[in-house]
N, C-alpha and C positions, 0 to 999 in steps of 0.2 A: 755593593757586593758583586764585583763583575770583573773584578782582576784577578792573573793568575787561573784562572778555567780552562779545564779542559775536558771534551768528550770521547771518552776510549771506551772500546767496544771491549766487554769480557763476556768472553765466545763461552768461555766454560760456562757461565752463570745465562746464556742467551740474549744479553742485554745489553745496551750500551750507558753509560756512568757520565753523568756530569759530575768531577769532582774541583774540588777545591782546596788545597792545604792535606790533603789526603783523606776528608770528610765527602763524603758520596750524599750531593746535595739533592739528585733526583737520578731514574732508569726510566729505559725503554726498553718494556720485555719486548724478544722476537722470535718466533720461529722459525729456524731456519729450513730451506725447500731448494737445496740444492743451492742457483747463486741468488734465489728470491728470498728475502726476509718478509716476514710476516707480522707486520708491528701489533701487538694482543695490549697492552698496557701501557698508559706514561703516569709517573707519579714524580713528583716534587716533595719533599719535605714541608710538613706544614709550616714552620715557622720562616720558610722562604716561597711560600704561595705569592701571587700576586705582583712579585716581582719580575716574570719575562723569562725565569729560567726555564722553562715548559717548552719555548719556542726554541732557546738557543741549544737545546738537547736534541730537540729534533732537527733541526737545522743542521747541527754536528752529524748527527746520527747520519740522514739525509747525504750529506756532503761524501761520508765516508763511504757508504752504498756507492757512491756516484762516481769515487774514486777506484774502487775496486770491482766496478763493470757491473754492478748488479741493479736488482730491481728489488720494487717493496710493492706488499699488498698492505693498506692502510685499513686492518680493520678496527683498530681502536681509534675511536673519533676524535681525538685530541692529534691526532697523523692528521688524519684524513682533513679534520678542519685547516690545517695547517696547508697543508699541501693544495686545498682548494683557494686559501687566501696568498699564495706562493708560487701562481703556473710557471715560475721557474724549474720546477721540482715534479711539473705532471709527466712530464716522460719517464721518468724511474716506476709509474706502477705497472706493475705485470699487468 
């Protein structure tokens, strides 16, 4: 289950979408703070738990902050653990 994905950010909804086939398999809610996002939530669909999608959304999410000059405050702990296992990604927090 890993082809065909992609993580787009829908700014209306504050969140960024890992989707697949146009089924939205997991988000990362975010608050935005000017050019700081503030990650508050990640969820996965249960029937695709355990599978790694968790990581490759934030990862996405992650990458595209990083593309568009910004910074993140990880308070939802599924970021933050990420990012702690990830010091590629430590210079993005506020």
């Amino acid at each position: 289950m890993t082809g065909n994905m992609q993580v787009r950010n829908d700014a209306a909804s504050s969140r960024y979408e890992l989707v697949q086939g146009g089924e939205v398999l997991g988000y990362a809610e975010y608050e935005a703070q000017g050019d700081t996002l503030d990650f508050t939530h990640t969820q996965v669909s249960e029937e695709h738990q355990g599978e790694g999608l968790g990581e490759r959304l934030v990862q996405g999410a992650l990458d595209d902050v990083r593309a568009q000059g910004g910074k993140v405050v990880a308070s939802c702990p599924f970021v933050e653990s990420f990012i702690r296992k990830h010091a590629e990604y430590a210079d993005l927090l506020a």
